[in-house]
C-alpha positions as CSV (number, residue, x, y, z in Angstrom):
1,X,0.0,0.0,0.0
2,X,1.1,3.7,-0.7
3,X,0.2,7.1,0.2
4,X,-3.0,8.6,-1.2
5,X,-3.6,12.5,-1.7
6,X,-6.6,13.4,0.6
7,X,-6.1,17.2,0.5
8,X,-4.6,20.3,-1.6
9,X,-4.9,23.8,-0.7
10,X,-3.8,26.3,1.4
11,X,-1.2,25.7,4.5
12,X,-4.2,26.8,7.0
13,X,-6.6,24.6,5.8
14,X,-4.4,21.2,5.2
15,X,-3.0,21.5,9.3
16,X,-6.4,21.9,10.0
17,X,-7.4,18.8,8.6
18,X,-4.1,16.9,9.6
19,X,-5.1,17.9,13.2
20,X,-8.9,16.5,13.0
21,X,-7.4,13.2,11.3
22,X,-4.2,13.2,13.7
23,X,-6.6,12.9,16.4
24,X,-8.1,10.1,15.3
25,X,-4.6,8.2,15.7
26,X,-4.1,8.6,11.6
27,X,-0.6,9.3,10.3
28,X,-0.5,12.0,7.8
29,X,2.0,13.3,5.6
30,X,2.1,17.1,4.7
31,X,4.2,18.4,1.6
32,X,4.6,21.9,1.8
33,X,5.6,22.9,-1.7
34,X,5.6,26.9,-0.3
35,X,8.5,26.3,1.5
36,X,10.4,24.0,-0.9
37,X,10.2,26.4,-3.4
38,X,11.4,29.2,-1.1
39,X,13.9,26.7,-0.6
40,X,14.9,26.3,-4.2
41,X,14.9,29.8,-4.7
42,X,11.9,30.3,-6.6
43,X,8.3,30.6,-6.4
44,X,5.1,28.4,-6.8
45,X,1.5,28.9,-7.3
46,X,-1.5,27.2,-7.3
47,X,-2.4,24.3,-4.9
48,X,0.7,24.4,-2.9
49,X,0.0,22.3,0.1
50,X,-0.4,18.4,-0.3
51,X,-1.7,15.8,2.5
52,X,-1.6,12.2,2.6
53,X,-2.6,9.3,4.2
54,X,-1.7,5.8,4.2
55,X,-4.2,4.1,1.5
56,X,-5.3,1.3,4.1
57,X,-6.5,4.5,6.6
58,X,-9.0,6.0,3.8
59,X,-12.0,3.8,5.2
60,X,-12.0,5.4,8.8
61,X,-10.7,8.9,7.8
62,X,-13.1,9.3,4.6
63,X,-16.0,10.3,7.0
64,X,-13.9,12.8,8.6
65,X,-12.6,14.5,5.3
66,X,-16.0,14.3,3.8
67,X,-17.2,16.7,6.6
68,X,-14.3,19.0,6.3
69,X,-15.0,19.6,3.3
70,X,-18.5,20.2,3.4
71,X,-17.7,22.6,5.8
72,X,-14.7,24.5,4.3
């Protein structure tokens, strides 16, 4: 099993959702292609910040993401 994308957006709104899954004992993964890019010496637009889940996890944090983004 791999990693599976459950989020892109903005920094605020993908640590907000890595808390609420987080808490639920869920390991996440957050790419933060703002700061490698800073990093690299160069900018970046669009959908900047990536989360991720293990792929085996989806089944109990699906409910979870479903309401966070009914709510965002």
């Amino acid at each position: 099993m791999g990693l599976m994308k459950i989020f892109s957006g903005s920094e605020i709104l993908a640590k907000a959702l890595q808390q609420k899954i987080e808490a639920i004992g869920i390991a996440t993964v957050l790419k933060n292609n703002i700061q490698s890019a800073k990093a690299a010496g160069f900018g970046t637009s669009g959908q900047a910040v990536e989360l991720f889940i293990q792929e085996i996890d989806f089944g109990k944090a699906h409910p979870i993401i479903e309401e966070f983004r009914l709510n965002i």
